[in-house]
Each structure stands twice: as structure tokens, then as C-alpha cells.
N, C-alpha and C positions, 0 to 999 in steps of 0.2 A: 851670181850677184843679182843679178835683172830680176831672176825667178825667186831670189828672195825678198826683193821689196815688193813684187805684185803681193805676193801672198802676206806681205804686212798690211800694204797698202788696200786688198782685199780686208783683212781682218778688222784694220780702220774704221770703214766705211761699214763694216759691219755692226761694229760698235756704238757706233753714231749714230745711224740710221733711227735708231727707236730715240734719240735725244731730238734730232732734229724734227719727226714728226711730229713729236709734241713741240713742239716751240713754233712748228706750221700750224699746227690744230689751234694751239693758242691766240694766234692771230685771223682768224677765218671768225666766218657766224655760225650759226647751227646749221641754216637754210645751206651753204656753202659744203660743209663739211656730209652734211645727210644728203648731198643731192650729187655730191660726182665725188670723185678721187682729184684732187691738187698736189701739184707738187710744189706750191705756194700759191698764196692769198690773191685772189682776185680782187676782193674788196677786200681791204688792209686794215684791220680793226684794232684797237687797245680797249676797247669796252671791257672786257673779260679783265684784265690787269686792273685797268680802274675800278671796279667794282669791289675788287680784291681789297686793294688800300683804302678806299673810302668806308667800306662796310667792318662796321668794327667785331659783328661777330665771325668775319674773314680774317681779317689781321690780328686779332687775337688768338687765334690757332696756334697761329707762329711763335707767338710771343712766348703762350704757356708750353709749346712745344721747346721751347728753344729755354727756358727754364726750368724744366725737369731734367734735359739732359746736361748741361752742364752741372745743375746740382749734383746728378747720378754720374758725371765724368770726375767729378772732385772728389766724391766722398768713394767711387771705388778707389782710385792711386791712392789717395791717401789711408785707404785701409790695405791697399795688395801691399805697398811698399817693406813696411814692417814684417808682416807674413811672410812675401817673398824672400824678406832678408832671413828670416828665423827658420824657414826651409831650406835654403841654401846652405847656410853656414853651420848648422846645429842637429842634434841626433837626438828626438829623443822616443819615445814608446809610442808608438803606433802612429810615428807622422808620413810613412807610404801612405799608410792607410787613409788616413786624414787629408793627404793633399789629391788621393783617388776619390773621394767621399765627397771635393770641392767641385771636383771636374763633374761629378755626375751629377751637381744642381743645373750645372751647363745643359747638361745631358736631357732632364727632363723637358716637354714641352709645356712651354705657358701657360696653359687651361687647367694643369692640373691646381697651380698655384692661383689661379683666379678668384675662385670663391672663398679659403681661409684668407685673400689679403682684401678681401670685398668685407666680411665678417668686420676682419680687424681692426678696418682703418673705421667705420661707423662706429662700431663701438666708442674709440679714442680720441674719435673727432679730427681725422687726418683724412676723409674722405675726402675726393674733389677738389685734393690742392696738390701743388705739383711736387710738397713732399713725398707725398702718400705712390707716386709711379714714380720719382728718384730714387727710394727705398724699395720697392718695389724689384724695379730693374739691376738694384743692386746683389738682388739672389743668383743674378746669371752674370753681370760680369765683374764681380770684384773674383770668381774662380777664375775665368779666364785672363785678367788682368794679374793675378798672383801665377799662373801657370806662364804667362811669356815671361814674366819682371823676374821668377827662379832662374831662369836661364840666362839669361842678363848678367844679374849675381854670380850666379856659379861662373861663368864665366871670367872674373875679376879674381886676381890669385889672392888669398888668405894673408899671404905677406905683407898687402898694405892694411888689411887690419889690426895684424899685428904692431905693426911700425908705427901706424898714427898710435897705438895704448901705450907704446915705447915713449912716445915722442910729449905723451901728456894729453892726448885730447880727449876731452870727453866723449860719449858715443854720440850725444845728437849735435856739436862739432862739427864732429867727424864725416856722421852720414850728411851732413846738408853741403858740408864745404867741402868736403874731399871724393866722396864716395857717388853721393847723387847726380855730380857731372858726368862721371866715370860710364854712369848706367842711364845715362838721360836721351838716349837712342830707345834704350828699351822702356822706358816713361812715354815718350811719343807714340810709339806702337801701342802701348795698351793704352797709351787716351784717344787715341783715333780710333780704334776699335768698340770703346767703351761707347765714344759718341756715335760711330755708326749702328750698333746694335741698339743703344735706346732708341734712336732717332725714328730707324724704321719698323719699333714693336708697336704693334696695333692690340693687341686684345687686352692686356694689363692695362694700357694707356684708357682704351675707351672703357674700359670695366669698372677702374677707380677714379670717375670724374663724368661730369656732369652736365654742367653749365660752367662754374668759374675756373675751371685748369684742364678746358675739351682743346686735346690737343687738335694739328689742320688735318693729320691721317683721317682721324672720327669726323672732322667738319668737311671733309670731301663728300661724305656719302649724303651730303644732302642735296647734291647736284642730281636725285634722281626724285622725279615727283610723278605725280599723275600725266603730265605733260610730257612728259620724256626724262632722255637724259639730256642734259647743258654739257655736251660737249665742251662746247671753250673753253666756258670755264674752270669746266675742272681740269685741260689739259692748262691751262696756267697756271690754277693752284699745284699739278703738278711741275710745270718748270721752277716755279718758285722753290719748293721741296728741294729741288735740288742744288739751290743756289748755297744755302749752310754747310751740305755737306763737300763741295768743292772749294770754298772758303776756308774750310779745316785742311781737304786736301796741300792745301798752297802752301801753308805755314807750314804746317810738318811734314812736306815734303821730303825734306835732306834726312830727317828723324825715319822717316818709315822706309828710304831706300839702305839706309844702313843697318836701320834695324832688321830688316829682311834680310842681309847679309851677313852680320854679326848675330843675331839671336837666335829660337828655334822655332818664328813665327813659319 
């Protein structure tokens, strides 16, 4: 027992270790951080945070960050949902093949996609807005969000769909009021997945945008100038980064431990 909590208790502290240096680095100066090893702040600074929120091409980062991926977390479920139900439940000519064809848009790396969705969106007039990297990021995860939400489904027996047709309901009824409770374990997992993987894609993001939808990944790398690197600061545009994705973590909590135990995540 003893030798199993050290070695939790090790893995903890392993874990942590790279969260709490940045949140020491964020609070230190340059001089501070370039000139010895701390294991906290001698001189205790928030400059670097204030800058952050004062400066609008800093907090704007966020903002258009934080609106592409919920656009691109709504518009995959609400496209895997249907899909997933129609793979699950129905047979028809080449949907192996079609649900293997989804998984390898997953599959490819994002550079290949960069320059046809750099083409497309100027053309259309979708560049440099946070449609253009919603849609964008929807090439990789409405596959992976239709690949957990099948398992989900299949998992649910056929007899209650049968029974609500018995019973009079119509299908979209049916799926909203009966069915999408049933599977809304495996709805949680593929929206937290959905917003983890846009959250932290860098080269789509910074490829189709510019000025008015540069997400904070693209606006961290201005922290390096002829001068150096600003340390602080970007180790607090980094804690900040992390502040949405543990925010999600919270709420769908109970959603992603079940889902990880009922689904095939």
C-alpha cells in the first residue's frame, strides 16, 4: 500500500512539475528567470498578466481562439451525431469502407491540408475569420467524434428504437428526448476531445488568419524579438492557455469518466 502511493504520489509531482514552473516563471522578471534557477519568485511580479489583459492584441488571442473552437466543437457533434447513428444502426454499400476513409482524414498530418484550405477560404472570402479554422479543424474531428459517438450507439440495444416507432414517436422526438440522454456520456467525450484538439492546432490556425481571428498559439511567438526572448510573458500567456482547457475539464468531468468506461475511447 505505502509503495503504492509513493509511486502515485511520485507520478503527481511529475505531472505538475512543468504546470507549476510556468506559473513560477510567470510571476518572476526576465533579469530573475535569465540569471539563476528559483524555485519561486524573489521579486513577485504580475506585470506579465497585466499586460496580457490590458493589451488588446493579447487578449484578443483568446477571444478568437476561444471562437473557433467552440464553433468547430458544435458544428462537429452536431454533424457526427446523425453519422454516427446511421453507421451504427444501418448497412448499406461500402459504409466499412466509408467509416475507414473518415478515420484516415484523422490520420493525415495538417500541412498537407494547409495550402487547398489557404486557396479556398481567399477565394470565398472566409479567410481570417474564425469560420474559416472552425471548418477547417472540422476535417479532423467530426471523424473522430463519429468514431467514439458509433460505439456509444451500438452500444444502446435496437429494441428501444424499435419501441419508441411502436409507440408513435417520430425520429427527431425520439433522438432528442429519448435516445440522446441514453448516449450523452459519449456526446461529452467527443466534445472534449473535439475542443482539445482545436484548441491546441497551431498551423491551420496560424495559416488561415491574419490579423482579425490570430488565434494566442500564433500571438505567443511574438514574445521573441531582437532583444530576446520575454520569458514571463509568454510563460503567462502560457498559464492562461491553460485556464479553458481545465474549465472544460470540470464540467464534463462525470461525462468523460464514464465515457471512458462505457465507450471505446
Amino acid at each position: 500500500m505505502r509503495g503504492s502511493r509513493a509511486i502515485l504520489t511520485v507520478y503527481i509531482v511529475f505531472l505538475l512539475l512543468p504546470i507549476y514552473w510556468l506559473v513560477n516563471m510567470s510571476l518572476k522578471t526576465n533579469f530573475e528567470i535569465s540569471a539563476m534557477m528559483t524555485f519561486y519568485p524573489h521579486v513577485l511580479t504580475f506585470d506579465n498578466y497585466y499586460k496580457i489583459f490590458t493589451d488588446a492584441s493579447w487578449y484578443s488571442g483568446y477571444f478568437n481562439s476561444l471562437q473557433y473552437v467552440l464553433l468547430n466543437t458544435a458544428i462537429s457533434i452536431t454533424l457526427a451525431l446523425p453519422a454516427a447513428y446511421a453507421f451504427a444502426r444501418y448497412r448499406f454499400l461500402g459504409d466499412k469502407h466509408m467509416f475507414f476513409w473518415l478515420l484516415t482524414n484523422r490520420m493525415a498530418p495538417a500541412a498537407v491540408y494547409a495550402l487547398p484550405f489557404f486557396n479556398l477560404y481567399t477565394a470565398i472570402g472566409l479567410f481570417d475569420t474564425p469560420w474559416a479554422v472552425a471548418l477547417a479543424h472540422c476535417l479532423f474531428n467530426v471523424p473522430l467524434a463519429v468514431w467514439i459517438l458509433e460505439g456509444f450507439i451500438s452500444a444502446v440495444p435496437r429494441e428501444i428504437d424499435e419501441t419508441a416507432q411502436i409507440d408513435g414517436y417520430s425520429f427527431a422526438h425520439f433522438f432528442v428526448r429519448i435516445f440522446l440522454p441514453l448516449i450523452l456520456n459519449g456526446v461529452g467525450v467527443a466534445a472534449f476531445f473535439c475542443f482539445m484538439f482545436s484548441w491546441v492546432e497551431l498551423l491551420l490556425a496560424r495559416t488561415l488568419t491574419t490579423v482579425n481571428a490570430k488565434p494566442i498559439t500564433a500571438i505567443m511567438t511574438r514574445t521573441v524579438s531582437a532583444a530576446g526572448m520575454d520569458w514571463g510573458l509568454l510563460a503567462a500567456a502560457g498559464v492562461l492557455t491553460i485556464v479553458p482547457g481545465a474549465i472544460v475539464i470540470w464540467f464534463v468531468r462525470n461525462y468523460i469518466a464514464k465515457g471512458f468506461a462505457l465507450g471505446r475511447v
